[in-house]
TIRO-2110 file (N, C-alpha, C; in Angstrom, 1 decimal):
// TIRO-2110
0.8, -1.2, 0.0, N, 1, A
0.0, 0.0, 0.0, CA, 1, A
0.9, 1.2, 0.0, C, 1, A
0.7, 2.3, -0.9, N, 2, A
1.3, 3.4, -1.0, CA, 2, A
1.2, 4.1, 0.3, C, 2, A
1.8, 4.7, 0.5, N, 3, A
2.8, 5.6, 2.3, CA, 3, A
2.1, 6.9, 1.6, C, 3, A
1.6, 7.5, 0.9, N, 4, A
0.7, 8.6, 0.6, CA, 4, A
-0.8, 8.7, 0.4, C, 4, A
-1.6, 7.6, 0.8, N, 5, A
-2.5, 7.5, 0.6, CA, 5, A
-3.3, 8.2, 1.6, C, 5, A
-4.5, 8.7, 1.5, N, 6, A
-5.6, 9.2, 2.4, CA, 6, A
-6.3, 8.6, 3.0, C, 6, A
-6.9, 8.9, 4.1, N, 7, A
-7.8, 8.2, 4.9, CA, 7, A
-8.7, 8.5, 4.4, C, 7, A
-9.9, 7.5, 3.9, N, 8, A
-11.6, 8.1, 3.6, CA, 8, A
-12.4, 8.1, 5.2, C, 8, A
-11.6, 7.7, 5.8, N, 9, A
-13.1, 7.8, 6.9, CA, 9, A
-12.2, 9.1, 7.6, C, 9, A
-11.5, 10.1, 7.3, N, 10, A
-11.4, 11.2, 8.1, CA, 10, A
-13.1, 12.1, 7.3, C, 10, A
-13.3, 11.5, 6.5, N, 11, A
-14.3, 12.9, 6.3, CA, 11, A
-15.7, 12.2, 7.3, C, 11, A
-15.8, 10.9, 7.7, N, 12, A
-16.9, 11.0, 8.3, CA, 12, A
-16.4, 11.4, 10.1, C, 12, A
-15.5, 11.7, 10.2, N, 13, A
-15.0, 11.8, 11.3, CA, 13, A
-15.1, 13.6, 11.9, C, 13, A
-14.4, 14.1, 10.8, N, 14, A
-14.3, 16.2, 10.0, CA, 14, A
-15.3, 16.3, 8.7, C, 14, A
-16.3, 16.4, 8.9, N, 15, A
-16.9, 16.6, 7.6, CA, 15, A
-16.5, 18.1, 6.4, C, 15, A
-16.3, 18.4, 5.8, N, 16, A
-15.5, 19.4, 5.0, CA, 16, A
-16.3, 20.6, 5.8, C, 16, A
-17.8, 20.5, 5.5, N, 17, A
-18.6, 21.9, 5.6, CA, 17, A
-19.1, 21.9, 7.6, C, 17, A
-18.1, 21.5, 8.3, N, 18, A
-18.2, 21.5, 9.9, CA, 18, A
-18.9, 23.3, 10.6, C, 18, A
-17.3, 24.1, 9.7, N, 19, A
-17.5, 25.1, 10.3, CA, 19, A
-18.6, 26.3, 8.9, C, 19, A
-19.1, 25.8, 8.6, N, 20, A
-19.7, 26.5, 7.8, CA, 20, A
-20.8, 27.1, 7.9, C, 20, A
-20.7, 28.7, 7.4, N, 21, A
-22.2, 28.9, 8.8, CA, 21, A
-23.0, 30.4, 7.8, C, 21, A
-24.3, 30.9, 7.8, N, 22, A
-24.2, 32.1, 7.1, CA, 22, A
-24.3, 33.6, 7.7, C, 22, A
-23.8, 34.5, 6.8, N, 23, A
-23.6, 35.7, 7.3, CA, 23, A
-24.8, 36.4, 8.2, C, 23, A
-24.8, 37.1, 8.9, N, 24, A
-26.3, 37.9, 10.0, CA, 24, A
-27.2, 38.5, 8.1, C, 24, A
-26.4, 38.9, 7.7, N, 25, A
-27.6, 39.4, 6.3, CA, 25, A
-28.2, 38.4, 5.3, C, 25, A
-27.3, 37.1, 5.2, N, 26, A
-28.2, 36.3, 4.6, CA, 26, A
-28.8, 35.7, 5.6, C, 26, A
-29.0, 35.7, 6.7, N, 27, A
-29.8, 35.2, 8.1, CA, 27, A
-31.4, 36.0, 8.1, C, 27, A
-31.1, 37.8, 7.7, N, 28, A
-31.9, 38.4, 7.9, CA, 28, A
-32.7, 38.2, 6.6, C, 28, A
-32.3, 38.2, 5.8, N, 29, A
-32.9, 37.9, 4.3, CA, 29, A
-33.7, 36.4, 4.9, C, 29, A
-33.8, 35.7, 5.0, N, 30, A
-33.9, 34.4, 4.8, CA, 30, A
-35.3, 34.6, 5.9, C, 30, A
-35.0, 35.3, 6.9, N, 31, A
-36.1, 35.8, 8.1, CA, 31, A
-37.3, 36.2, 7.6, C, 31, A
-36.7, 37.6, 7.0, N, 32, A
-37.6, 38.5, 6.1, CA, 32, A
-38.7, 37.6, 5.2, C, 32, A
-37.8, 36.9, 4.3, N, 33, A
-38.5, 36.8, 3.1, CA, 33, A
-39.7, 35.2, 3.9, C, 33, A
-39.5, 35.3, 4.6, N, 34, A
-39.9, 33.7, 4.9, CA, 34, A
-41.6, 34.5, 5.8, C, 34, A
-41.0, 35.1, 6.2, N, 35, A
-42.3, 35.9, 7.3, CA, 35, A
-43.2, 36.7, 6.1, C, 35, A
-42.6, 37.5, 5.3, N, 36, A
-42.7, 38.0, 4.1, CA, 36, A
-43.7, 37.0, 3.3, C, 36, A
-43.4, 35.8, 3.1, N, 37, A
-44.2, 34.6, 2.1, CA, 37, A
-45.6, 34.5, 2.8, C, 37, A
-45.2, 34.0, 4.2, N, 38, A
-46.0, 33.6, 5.4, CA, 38, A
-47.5, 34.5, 5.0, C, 38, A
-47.2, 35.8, 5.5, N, 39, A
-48.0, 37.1, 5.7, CA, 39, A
-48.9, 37.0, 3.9, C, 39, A
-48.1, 36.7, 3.1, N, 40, A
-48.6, 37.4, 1.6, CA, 40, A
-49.3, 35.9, 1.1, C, 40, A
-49.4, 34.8, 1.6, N, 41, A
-50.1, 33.5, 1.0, CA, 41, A
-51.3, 33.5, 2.1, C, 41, A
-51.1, 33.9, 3.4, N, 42, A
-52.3, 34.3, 3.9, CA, 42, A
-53.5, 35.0, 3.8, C, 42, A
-52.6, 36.2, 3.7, N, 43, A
-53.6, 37.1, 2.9, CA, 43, A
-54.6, 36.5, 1.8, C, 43, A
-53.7, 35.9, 0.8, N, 44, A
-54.3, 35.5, -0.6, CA, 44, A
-55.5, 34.3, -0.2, C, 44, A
-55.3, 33.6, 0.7, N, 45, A
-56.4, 32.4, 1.5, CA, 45, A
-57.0, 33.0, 2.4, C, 45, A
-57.2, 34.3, 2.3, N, 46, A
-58.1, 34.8, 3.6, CA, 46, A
-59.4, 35.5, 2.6, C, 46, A
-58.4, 36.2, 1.9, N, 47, A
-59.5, 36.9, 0.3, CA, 47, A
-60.2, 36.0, -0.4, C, 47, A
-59.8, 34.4, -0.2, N, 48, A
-60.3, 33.6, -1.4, CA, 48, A
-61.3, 33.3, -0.5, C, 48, A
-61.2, 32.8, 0.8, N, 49, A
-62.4, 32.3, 1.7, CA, 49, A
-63.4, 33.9, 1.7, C, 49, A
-63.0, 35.2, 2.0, N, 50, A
-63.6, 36.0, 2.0, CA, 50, A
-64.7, 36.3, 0.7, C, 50, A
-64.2, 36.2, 0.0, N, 51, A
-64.7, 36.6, -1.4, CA, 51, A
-65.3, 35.7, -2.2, C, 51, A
-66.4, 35.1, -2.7, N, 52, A
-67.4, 34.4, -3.2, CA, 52, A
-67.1, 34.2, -4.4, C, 52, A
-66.7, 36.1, -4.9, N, 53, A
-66.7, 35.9, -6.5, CA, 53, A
-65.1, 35.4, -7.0, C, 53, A
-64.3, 35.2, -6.1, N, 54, A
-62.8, 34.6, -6.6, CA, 54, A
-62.9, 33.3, -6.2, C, 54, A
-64.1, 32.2, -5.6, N, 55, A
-64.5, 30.8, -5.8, CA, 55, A
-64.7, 30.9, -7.1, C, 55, A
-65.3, 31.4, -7.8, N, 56, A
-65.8, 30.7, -8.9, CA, 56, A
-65.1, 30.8, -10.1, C, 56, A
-63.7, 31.2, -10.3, N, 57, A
-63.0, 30.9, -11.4, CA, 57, A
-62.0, 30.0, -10.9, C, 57, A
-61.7, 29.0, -11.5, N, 58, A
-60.9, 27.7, -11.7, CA, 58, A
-59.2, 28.1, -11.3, C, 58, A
-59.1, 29.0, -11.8, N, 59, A
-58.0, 29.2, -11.9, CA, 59, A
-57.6, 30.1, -10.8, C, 59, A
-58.3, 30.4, -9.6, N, 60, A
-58.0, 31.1, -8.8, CA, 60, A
-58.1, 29.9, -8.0, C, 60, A
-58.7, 29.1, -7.4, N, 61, A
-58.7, 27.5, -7.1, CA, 61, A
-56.9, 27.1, -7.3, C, 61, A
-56.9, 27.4, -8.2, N, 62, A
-55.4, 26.5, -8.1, CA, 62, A
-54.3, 27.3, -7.3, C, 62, A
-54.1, 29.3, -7.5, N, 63, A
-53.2, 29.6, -7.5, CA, 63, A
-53.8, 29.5, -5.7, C, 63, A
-54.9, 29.7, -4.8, N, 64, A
-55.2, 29.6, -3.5, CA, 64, A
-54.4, 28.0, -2.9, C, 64, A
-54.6, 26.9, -3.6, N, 65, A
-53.8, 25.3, -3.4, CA, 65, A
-52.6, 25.8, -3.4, C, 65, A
-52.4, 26.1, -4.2, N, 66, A
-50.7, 26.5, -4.3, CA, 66, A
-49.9, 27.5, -3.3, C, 66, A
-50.8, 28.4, -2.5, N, 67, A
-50.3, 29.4, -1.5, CA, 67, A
-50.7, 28.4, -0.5, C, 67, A
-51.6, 27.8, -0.6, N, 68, A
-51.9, 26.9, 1.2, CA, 68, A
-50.9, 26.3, 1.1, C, 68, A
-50.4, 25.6, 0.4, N, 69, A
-49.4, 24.4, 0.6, CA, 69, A
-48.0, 25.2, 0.7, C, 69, A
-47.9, 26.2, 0.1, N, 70, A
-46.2, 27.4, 0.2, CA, 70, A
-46.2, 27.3, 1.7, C, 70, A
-47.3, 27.7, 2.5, N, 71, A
-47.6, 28.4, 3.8, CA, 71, A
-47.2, 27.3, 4.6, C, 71, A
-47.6, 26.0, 4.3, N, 72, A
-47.2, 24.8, 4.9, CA, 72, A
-46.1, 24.2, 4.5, C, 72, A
-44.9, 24.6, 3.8, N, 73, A
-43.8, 24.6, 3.6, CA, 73, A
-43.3, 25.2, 4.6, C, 73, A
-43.4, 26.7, 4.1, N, 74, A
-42.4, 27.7, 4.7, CA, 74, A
-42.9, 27.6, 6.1, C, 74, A
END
């Protein structure tokens, strides 16, 4: 066996990305935009339950499914 070879089990030991971490501004961004989503897909499922006449096009139906389920992501 070569006298230069590497260990593979140091990476499950040190994983490369250990100290890897993100800056306070992409922290704040990430905050923002998240509370941001939260606030703005509610809205849009509060107006669709509110409002009678945005039941009845199909296509508002889908983009309301599509904000509940964002909201239950994020």
């Amino acid at each position: 066996m070569a006298s230069n070879s590497t260990d593979h089990m140091s990476v499950y030991s040190k994983p490369p990305f250990d100290s890897f971490s993100y800056s306070k501004l992409a922290q704040a961004y990430y905050i923002i935009s998240g509370i941001l989503t939260i606030f703005g897909n509610g809205f849009l499922i509060f107006l669709f339950i509110l409002y009678k006449k945005l039941r009845q096009i199909q296509c508002n139906w889908i983009i309301a499914y599509l904000s509940g389920v964002e909201v239950l992501i994020v």
